[in-house]
C-alpha positions in Angstrom: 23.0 58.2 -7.8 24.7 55.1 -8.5 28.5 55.1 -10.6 29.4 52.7 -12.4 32.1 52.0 -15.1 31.7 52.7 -19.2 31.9 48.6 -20.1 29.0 48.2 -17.4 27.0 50.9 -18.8 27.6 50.0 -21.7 26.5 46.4 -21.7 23.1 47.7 -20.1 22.5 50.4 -22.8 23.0 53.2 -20.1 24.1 56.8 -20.7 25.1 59.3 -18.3 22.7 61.3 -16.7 20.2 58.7 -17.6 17.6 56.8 -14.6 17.6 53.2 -14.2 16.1 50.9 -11.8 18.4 50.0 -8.4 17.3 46.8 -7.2 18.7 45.9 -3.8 17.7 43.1 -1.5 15.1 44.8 0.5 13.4 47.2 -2.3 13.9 49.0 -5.6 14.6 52.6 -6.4 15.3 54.9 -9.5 19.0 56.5 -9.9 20.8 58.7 -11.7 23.5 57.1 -13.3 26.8 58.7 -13.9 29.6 56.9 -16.2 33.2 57.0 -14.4 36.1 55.5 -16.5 38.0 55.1 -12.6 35.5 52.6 -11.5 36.4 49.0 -12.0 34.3 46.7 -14.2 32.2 45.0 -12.2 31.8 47.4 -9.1 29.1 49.8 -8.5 29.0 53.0 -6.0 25.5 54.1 -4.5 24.8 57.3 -3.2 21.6 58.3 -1.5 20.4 55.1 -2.7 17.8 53.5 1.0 18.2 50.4 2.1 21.5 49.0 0.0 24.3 48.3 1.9 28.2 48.5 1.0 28.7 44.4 1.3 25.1 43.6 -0.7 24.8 42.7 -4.2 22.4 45.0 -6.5 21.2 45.1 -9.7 21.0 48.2 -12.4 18.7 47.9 -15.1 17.2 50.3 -17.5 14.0 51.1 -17.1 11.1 49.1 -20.0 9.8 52.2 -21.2 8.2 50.8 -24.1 5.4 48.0 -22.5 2.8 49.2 -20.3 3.2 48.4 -16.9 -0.5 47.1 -15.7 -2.3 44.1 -16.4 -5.0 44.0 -18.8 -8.0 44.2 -16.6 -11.9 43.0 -18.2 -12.4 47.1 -18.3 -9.9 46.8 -21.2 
């Protein structure tokens, strides 16, 4: 799960309840997010979330649900 405040959800078009991608320095993972208005702008807190520490930096994005993910291949 990772927390974070309403203007930072906001910004990445997040609701609560909703995945998005965790990207931390060693790997990636999907979260729930959950929307607190008691957690400062800017600040972020992870729960069950492998391989981010407290003093890293990581990224939350939403998921691209609307490409496909693989390459075009010659099989089409």
């Amino acid at each position: 799960m990772v927390v974070m405040s309403p203007a930072d959800a906001r910004s990445r078009i997040l609701t609560n309840g909703e995945l998005a991608w965790v990207y931390g320095p060693k790997r990636h993972e999907l979260a729930e997010v959950r929307i607190d208005p008691d957690t400062r702008e800017g600040d972020v807190l992870l729960r069950d979330i492998v391989g981010a520490r407290p003093s890293e930096i990581v990224r939350v994005v939403k998921p691209d649900l609307d490409t496909r993910g693989r390459r075009p291949t010659a099989l089409g």
